[in-house]
C-alpha positions in Angstrom: 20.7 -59.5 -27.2 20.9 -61.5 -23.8 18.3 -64.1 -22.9 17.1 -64.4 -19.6 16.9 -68.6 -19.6 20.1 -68.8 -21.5 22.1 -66.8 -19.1 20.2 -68.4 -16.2 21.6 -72.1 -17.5 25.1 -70.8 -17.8 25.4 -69.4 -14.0 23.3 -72.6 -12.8 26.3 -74.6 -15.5 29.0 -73.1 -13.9 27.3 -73.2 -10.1 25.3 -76.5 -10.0 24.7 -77.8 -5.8 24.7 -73.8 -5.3 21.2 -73.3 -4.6 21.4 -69.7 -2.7 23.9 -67.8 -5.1 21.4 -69.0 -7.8 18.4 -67.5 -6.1 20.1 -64.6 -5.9 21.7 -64.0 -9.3 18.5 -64.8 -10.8 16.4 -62.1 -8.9 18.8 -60.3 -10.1 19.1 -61.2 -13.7 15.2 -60.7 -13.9 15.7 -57.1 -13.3 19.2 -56.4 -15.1 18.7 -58.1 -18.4 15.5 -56.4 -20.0 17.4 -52.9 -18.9 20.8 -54.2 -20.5 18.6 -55.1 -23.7 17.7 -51.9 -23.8 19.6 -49.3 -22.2 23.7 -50.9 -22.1 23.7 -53.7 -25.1 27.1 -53.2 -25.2 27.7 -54.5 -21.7 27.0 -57.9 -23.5 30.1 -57.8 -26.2 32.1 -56.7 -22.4 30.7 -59.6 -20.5 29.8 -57.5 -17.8 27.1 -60.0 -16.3 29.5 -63.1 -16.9 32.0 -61.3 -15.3 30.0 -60.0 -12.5 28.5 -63.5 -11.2 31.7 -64.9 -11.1 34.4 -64.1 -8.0 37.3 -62.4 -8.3 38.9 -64.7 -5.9 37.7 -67.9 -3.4 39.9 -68.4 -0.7 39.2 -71.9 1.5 41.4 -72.8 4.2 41.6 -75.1 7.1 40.9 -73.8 10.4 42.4 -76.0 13.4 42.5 -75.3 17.1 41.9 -76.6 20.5 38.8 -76.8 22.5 38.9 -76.8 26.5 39.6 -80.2 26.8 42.7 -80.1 24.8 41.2 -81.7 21.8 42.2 -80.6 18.0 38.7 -79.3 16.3 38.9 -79.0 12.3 36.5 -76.3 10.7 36.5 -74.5 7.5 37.5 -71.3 6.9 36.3 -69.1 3.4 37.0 -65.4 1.9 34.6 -64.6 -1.0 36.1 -61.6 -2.8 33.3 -61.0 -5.2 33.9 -57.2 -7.0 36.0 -54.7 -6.3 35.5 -52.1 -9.5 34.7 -49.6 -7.0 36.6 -50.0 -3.7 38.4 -52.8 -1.9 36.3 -55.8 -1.2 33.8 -55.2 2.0 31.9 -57.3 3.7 31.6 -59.4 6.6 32.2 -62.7 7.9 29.9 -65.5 9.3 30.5 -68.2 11.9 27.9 -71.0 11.7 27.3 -74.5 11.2 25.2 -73.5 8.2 28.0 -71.5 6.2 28.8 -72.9 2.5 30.3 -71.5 -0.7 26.9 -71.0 -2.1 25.8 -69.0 1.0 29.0 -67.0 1.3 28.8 -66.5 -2.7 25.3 -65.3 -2.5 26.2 -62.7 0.3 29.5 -61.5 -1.2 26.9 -61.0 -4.7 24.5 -59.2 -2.6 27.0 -56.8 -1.1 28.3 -55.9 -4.4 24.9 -54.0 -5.2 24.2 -53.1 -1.3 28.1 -50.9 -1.3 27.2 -49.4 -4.3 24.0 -48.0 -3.4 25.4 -46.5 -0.2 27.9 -44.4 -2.7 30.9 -45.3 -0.7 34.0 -46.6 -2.8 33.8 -50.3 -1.1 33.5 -53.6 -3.5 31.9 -56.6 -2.1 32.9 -59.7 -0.6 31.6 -62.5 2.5 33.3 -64.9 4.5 33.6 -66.9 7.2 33.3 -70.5 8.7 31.3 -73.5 9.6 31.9 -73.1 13.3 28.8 -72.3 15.8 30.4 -70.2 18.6 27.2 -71.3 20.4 27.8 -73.5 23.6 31.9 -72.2 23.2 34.0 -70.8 25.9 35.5 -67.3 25.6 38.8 -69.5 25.6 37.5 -71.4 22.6 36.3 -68.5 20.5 39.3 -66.6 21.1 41.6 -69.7 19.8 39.5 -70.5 17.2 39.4 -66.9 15.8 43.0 -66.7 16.5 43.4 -69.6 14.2 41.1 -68.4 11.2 43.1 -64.7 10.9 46.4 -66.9 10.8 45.3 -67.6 7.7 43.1 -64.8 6.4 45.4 -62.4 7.4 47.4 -63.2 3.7 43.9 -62.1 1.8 43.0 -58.9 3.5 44.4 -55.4 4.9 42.9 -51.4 4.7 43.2 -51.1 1.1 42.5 -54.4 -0.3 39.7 -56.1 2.1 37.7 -55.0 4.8 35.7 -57.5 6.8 33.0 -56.8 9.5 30.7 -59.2 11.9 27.6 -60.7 10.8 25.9 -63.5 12.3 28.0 -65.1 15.1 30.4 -62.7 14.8 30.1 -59.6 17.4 32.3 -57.4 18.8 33.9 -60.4 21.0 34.7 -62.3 17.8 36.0 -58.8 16.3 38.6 -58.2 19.0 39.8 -61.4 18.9 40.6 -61.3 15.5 41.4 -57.9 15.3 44.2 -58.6 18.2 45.4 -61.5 16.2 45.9 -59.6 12.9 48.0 -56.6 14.9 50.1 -59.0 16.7 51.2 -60.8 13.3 51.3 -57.7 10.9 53.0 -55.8 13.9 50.5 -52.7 13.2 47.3 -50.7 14.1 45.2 -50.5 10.7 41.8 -50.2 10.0 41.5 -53.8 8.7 38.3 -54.7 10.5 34.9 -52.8 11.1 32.8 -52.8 14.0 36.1 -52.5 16.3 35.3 -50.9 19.6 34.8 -47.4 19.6 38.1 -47.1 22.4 40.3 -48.8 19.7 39.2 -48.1 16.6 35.5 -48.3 16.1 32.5 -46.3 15.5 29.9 -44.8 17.1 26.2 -46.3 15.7 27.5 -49.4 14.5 25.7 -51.7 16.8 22.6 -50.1 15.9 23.2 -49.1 12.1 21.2 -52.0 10.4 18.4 -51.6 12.3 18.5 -47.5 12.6 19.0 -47.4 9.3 16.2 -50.0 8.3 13.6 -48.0 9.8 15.2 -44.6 7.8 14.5 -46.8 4.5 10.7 -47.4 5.7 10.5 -43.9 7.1 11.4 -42.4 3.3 8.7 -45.0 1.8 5.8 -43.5 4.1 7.4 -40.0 3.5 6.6 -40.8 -0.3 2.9 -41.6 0.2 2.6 -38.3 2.6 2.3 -40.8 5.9 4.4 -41.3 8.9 5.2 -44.0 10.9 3.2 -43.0 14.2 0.7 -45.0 15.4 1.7 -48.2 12.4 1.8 -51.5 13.9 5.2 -53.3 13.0 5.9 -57.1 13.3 9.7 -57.8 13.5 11.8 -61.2 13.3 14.6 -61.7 15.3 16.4 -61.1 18.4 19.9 -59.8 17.7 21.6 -56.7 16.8 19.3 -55.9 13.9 15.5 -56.7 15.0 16.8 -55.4 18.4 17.8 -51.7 17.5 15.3 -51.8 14.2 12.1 -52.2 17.4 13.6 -49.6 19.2 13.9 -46.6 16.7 10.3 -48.2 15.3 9.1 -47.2 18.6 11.6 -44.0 19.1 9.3 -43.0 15.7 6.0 -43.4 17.3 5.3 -47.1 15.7 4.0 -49.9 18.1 6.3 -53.0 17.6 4.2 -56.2 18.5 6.6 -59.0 17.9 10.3 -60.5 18.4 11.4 -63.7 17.8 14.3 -66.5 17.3 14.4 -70.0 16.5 12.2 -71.0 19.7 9.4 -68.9 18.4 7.9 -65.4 18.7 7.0 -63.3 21.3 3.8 -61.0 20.8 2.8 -58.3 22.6 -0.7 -57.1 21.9 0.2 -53.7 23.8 3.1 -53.0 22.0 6.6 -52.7 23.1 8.4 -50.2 25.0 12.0 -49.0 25.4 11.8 -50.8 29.0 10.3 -54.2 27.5 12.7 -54.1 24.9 16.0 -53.6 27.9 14.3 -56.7 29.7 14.3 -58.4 26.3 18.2 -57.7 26.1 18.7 -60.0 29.7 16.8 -62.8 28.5 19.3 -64.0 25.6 17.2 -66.8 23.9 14.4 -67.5 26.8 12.1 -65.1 25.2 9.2 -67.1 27.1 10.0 -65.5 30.3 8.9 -62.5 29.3 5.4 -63.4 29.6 5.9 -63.9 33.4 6.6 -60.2 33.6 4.4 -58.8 30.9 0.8 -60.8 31.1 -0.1 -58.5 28.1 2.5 -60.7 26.4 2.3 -64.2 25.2 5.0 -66.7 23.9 4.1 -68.8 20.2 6.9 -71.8 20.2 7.9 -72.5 17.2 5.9 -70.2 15.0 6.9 -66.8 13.3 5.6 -63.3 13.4 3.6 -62.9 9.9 0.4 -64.9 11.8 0.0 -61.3 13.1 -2.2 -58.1 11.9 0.4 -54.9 11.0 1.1 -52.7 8.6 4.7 -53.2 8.2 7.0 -56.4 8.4 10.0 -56.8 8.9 12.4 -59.7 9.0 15.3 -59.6 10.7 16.6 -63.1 10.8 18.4 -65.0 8.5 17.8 -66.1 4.6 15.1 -67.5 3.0 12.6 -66.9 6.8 9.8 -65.7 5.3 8.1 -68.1 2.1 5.2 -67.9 0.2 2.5 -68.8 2.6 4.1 -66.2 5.1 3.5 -63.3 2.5 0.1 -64.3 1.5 -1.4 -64.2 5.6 0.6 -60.7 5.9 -1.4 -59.2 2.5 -4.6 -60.9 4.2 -4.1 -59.3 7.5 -3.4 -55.7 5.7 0.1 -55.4 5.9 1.3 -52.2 3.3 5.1 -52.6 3.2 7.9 -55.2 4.3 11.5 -54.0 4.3 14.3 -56.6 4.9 16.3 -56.4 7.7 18.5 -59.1 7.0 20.1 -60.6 3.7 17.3 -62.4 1.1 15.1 -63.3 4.2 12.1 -63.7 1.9 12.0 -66.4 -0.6 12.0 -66.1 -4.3 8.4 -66.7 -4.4 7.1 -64.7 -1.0 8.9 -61.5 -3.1 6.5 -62.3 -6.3 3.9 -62.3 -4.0 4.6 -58.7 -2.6 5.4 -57.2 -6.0 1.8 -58.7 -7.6 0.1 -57.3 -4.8 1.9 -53.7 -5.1 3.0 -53.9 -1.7 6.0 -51.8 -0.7 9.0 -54.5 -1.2 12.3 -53.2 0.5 14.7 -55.9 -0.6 17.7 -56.3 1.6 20.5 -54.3 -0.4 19.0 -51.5 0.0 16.9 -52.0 3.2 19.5 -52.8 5.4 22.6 -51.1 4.0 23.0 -49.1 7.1 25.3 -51.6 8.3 27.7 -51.5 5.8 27.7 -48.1 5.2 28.7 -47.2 9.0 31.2 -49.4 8.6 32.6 -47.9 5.3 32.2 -44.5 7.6 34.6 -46.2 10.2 37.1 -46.8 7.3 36.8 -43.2 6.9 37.6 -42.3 10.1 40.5 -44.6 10.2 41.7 -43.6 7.1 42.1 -39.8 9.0 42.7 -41.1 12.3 39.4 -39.4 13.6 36.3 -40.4 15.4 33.2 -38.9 14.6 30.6 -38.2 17.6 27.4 -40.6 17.6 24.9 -37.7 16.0 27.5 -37.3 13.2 27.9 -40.9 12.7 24.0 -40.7 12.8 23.4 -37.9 10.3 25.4 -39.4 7.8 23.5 -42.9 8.0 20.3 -41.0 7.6 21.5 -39.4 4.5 22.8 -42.5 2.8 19.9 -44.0 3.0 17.7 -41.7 2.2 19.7 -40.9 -1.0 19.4 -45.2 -1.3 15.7 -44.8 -1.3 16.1 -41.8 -4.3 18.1 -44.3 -6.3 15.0 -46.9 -5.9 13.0 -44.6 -7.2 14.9 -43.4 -10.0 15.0 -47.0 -11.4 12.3 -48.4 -9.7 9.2 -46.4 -10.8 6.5 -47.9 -12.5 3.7 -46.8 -14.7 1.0 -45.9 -12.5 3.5 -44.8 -10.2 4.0 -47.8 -7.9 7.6 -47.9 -7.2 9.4 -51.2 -7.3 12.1 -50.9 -5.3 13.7 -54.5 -6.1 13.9 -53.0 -9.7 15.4 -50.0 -8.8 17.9 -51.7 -5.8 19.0 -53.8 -8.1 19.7 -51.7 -11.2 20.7 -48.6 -9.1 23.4 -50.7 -7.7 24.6 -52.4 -11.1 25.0 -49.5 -12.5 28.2 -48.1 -10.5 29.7 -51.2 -10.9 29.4 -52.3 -14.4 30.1 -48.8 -15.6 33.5 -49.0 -13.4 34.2 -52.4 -15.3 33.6 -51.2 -18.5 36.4 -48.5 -17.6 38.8 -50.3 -15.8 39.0 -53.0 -18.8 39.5 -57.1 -19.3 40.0 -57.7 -15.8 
């Protein structure tokens, strides 16, 4: 029989100085091991979970190129290809100062569980670099991404692994790797995701994370016999996700109150509209100049969104965003649910918080799996050499998720009928995998 502590010193044996892959194999493990124990013990003679926490392949390379100035710049470049039981390694890749193996490991172990629950035949896997496109010229970014698929090219292609943007990577940083890739391998392949949709691309990608975040909280209000008209919703953030998660919150009837990025959070007593949101979109990070337009409005440097009374939260920013003392002011000021825009945004503790209070926990591989599973959809439509019209695209996103938030249920449900969707995310998504694993031999 496995042992929760044991098999928690053996992954932090094998991954010490890894603090964020631990955090998340052990939220993990907490759900996985008890339903092993008892539902799968022979996944333990098969060393499923030793197997799973451990890659399939790490791929670190150097990444050199020139800035403006003619100067050589050194980053590094990684490809985590995590599991890929079910479907060639997806997932996307990062470009920031604050990229490491244990963040890239912890997102490639994440995605493993997030492809599965969207039921799309895609393994999981991360990459990217230490390099902060911030302050760079188009010239710079295009050379240095020219420089990273030289190299990455090797490890990837249509069938083997997929890679998509994530943070500091957009459709910019897409084209210019995309471009790079066709002009070595001399083809046109579907080797990227959220391509443009004149060469390649999708409709609803841009917005997928965020449209399909508020489907997730949509089928949690639909299981309680409420709607989301008239709920206040605090959001963190100021990209892609938060952007187009605060305008189908409002397209629903919700009033969205905050956004925010690193220089603080913008609250808006009144609510948001579809017009404030577009003037939010010309401000890139001066968020504080929106009060000069909007006097309903008012700019908190420095601070984040939970200070705020709502019903639902939810964070949109990067790992590890929202801690303990966050959670405890939202369950004060009454909020009911908190979905996860982006990837583990809520500390290990902030999540123990939710669960003891029963509030409705979306945890990030299931919450914000739209964005992955539009991408696996523009795979499809590669694959076929079709493109799909934006209500398609947009019919199918609403259906993986909601069949997402059945498999939560199915796993998650508790007696007394709370459902614990951690449980059931994390389970739900194991299950694919491990029984592909078990078929597919020693590997």
């Amino acid at each position: 029989m496995l042992n929760l502590n044991t098999f928690i010193k053996y992954v932090e044996k094998r991954n010490p100085n890894e603090p964020e892959f631990l955090q998340a194999v052990i939220e993990v493990l907490e759900d996985l091991i008890p339903y092993i124990n008892e539902y799968h013990p022979e996944f333990e003679g098969l060393k499923i979970l030793e197997r799973l926490t451990e890659p399939e392949r790490v791929i670190s390379f150097r990444v050199a190129w020139l800035d403006d100035d003619n100067q050589i710049q050194v980053n590094r470049g990684y490809r985590v290809q995590m599991n890929s039981a079910i479907g060639p390694y997806k997932g996307g890749l990062r470009f920031a100062p604050s990229v490491n193996l244990s963040v890239l490991k912890f997102l490639a172990f994440e995605q493993v569980f997030k492809n599965s629950l969207t039921s799309l035949p895609i393994g999981g896997g991360k990459g990217g670099a230490d390099f902060d496109p911030k302050g760079k010229s188009d010239n710079e970014i295009m050379r240095f991404c020219q420089s990273f698929m030289t190299e990455l090219y090797r490890h990837i292609g249509a069938d083997t692994d997929v890679p998509a943007g994530d943070i500091g990577v957009g459709g910019r940083e897409i084209g210019y790797l995309f471009g790079q890739y066709k002009r070595i391998q001399n083809n046109f392949t579907g080797v990227l995701t959220g391509k443009g949709v004149n060469w390649g691309g999708s409709y609803i990608r841009p917005e997928a994370t965020g449209y399909g975040l508020l489907y997730f909280v949509g089928c949690i209000y639909d299981s309680i016999n409420e709607n989301l008209e008239g709920k206040t919703v605090a959001i963190s953030g100021a990209g892609n996700v938060a952007y187009f998660a605060a305008e189908k919150a409002i397209s629903l009837g919700a009033r969205v109150i905050t956004i925010s990025n690193s220089s603080g959070t913008l609250y808006d007593k009144e609510g948001l509209t579809l017009e404030k949101l577009s003037f939010i979109n010309t401000l890139g990070r001066d968020l504080n100049k929106f009060t000069k337009k909007y006097k309903t409005a008012t700019f908190h440097p420095g601070e984040k969104p939970w200070q705020f009374k709502c019903d639902i939260a939810l964070p949109c920013a990067t790992e590890n965003e929202l801690n303990e003392a966050d959670a405890k002011k939202l369950i004060k000021n009454g909020c009911k649910c908190v979905a996860e825009g982006a990837n583990m945004p809520s500390t290990a503790e902030a999540v123990k918080v939710f669960l003891k209070a029963k509030v409705f926990f979306g945890p990030g591989k299931a919450a914000n799996a739209g964005g992955v599973a539009v991408s696996g959809l523009e795979m499809s439509q590669n694959s076929i050499g079709q493109q799909w019209s934006a209500s398609k695209v947009d019919g199918r996103l609403k259906n993986i998720m909601e069949n997402i938030h059945k498999t939560c249920v199915r796993y998650g449900k508790e007696e007394g009928g709370y459902i614990n969707y951690l449980k059931g995310a994390n389970i739900g998504g194991f299950i694919k995998v491990a029984e592909a694993m078990k078929s597919q031999g020693v590997l």
